[in-house]
C-alpha positions as CSV (number, residue, x, y, z in Angstrom):
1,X,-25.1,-8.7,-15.0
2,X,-23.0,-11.5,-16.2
3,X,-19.8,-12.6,-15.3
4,X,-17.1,-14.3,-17.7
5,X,-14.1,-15.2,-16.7
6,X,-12.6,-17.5,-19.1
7,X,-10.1,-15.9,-21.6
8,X,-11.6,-18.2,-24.2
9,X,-15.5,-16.9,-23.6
10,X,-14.3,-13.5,-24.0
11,X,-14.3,-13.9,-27.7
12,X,-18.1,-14.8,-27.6
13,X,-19.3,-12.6,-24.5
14,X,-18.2,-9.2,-25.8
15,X,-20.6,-9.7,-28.5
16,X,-23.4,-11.0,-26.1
17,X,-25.1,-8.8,-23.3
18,X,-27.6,-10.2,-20.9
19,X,-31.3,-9.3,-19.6
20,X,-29.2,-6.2,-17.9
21,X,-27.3,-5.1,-21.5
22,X,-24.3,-5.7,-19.5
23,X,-21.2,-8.1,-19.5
24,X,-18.5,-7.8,-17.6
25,X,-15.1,-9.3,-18.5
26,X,-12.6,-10.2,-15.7
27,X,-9.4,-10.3,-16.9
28,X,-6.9,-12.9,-15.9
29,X,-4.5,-9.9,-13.6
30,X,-7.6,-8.9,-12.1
31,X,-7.6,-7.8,-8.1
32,X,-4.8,-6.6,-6.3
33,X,-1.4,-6.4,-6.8
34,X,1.0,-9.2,-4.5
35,X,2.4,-6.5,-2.7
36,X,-1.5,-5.4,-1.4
37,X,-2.3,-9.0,-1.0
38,X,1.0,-9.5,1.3
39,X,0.0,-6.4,3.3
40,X,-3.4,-7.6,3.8
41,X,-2.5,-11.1,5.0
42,X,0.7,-9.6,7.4
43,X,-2.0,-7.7,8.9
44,X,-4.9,-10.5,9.5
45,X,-2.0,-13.0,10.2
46,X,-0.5,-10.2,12.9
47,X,-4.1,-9.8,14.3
48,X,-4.5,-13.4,14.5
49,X,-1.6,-13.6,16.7
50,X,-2.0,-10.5,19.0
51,X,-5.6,-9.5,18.8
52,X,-6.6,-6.1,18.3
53,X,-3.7,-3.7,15.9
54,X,-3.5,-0.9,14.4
55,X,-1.6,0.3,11.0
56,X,0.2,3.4,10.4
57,X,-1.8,5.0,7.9
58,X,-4.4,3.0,6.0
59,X,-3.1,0.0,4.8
60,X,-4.1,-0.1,1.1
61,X,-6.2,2.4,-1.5
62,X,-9.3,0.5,-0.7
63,X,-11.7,1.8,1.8
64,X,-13.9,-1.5,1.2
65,X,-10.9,-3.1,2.3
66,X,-9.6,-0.7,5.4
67,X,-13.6,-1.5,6.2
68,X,-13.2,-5.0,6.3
69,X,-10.2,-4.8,8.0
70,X,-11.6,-2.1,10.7
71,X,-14.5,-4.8,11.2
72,X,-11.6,-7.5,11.9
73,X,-9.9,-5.2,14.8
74,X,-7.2,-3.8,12.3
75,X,-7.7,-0.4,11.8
76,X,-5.8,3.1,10.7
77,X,-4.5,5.5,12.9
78,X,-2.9,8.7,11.0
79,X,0.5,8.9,12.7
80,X,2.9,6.5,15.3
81,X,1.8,9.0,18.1
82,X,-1.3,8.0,17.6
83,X,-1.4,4.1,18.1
84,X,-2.7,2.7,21.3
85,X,-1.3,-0.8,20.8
86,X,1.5,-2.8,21.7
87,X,1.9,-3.8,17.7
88,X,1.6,-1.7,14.4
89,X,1.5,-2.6,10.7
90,X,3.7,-0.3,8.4
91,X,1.2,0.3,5.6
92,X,1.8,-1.1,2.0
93,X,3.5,2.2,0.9
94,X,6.4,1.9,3.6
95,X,7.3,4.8,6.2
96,X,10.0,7.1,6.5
97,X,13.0,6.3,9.1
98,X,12.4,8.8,11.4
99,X,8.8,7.4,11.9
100,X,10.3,3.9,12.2
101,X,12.7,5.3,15.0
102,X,9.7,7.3,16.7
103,X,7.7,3.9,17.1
104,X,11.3,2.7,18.3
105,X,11.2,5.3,20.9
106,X,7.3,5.1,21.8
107,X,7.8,0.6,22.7
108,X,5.6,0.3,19.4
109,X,6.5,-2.5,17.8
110,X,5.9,-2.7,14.0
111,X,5.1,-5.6,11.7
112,X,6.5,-4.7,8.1
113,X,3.9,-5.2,5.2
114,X,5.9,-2.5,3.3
115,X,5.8,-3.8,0.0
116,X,8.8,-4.9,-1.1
117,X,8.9,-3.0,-4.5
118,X,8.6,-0.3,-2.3
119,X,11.2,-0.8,0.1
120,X,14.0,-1.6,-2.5
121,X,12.6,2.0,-3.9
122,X,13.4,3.5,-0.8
123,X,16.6,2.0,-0.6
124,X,17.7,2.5,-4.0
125,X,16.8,6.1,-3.3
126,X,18.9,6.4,-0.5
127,X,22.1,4.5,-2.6
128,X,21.7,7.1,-5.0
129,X,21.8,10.0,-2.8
130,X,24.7,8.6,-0.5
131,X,26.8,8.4,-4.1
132,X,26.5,11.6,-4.8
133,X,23.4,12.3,-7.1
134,X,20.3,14.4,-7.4
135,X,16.9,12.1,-6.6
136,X,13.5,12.8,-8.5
137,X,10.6,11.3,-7.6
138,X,7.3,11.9,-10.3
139,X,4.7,11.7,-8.2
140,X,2.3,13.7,-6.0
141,X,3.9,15.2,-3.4
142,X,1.4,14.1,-0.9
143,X,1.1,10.6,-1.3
144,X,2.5,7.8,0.9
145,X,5.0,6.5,-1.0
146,X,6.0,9.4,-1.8
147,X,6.6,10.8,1.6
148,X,8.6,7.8,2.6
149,X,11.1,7.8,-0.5
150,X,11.5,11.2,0.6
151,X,12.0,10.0,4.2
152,X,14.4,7.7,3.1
153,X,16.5,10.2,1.0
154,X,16.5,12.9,4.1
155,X,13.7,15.5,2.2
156,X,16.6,15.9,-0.4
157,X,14.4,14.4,-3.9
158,X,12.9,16.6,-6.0
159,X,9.3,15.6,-6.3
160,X,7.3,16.3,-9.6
161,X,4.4,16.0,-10.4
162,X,3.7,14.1,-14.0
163,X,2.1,16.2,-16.7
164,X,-0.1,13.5,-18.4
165,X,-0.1,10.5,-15.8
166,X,-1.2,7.6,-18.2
């Protein structure tokens, strides 16, 4: 398999496949976006500094990543009553207040890798309720950010569920 990264080989390379029959293009927005990167790095820097921690949830949508991570001493635990260390990472997606006050509560203290799309989501969320109107989030019900924009606005968004995601 060959690689091509440079835009201007792309051209050429489509055309051409090697002894495999394959080529792959990289585009130049390829990998993760900032926000994952920040997570990832607030969590290795945070390990770094204390040693062994845990995140709230896994990190990032990546299980090659949560592996690495794992391997490094930074792994997932499923809820706040579940972390055994002194230090937490909030995963990417951001968690709801009440989880931020139970890790108050518990001594746990978090490191924030919430991204900050995310967070001004939440927030915004929450502006919008306190003014009076009706929140909808489109997404599935289940997923991360989802449950902490719902956090955030008190359970009171209406969640739905796209018809044709694109």
């Amino acid at each position: 398999m060959s690689v091509v990264d440079d835009t201007k080989e792309m051209a050429t390379a489509s055309m051409s496949l090697d002894d495999s029959g394959f080529v792959v293009i990289v585009g130049e927005s390829a990998g993760f976006c900032w926000g994952v990167e920040r997570a990832i790095n607030i969590a290795r820097d945070t390990a770094g500094k204390v040693g062994r921690v845990e995140t709230v949830g896994q990190l990032v949508h990546n299980t090659r990543v949560v592996g690495d991570l794992a391997r490094e001493g930074i792994t997932a635990v499923s809820d706040v009553g579940s972390v055994e260390t002194e230090t937490a990472v909030v995963r990417t997606h951001g968690l709801p207040p009440a989880v931020l006050e139970e890790a108050k509560r518990r001594g746990v203290r978090l490191v924030d890798a919430t991204c900050p799309t995310v967070a001004m989501v939440q927030k915004r969320a929450r502006q919008l309720l306190d003014e009076g109107y009706q929140v909808f989030i489109v997404g599935k019900r289940d997923h991360p950010e989802v449950i902490g924009v719902q956090g955030w606005v008190e359970g009171k968004a209406t969640v739905k569920l796209a018809e044709n995601p694109q």
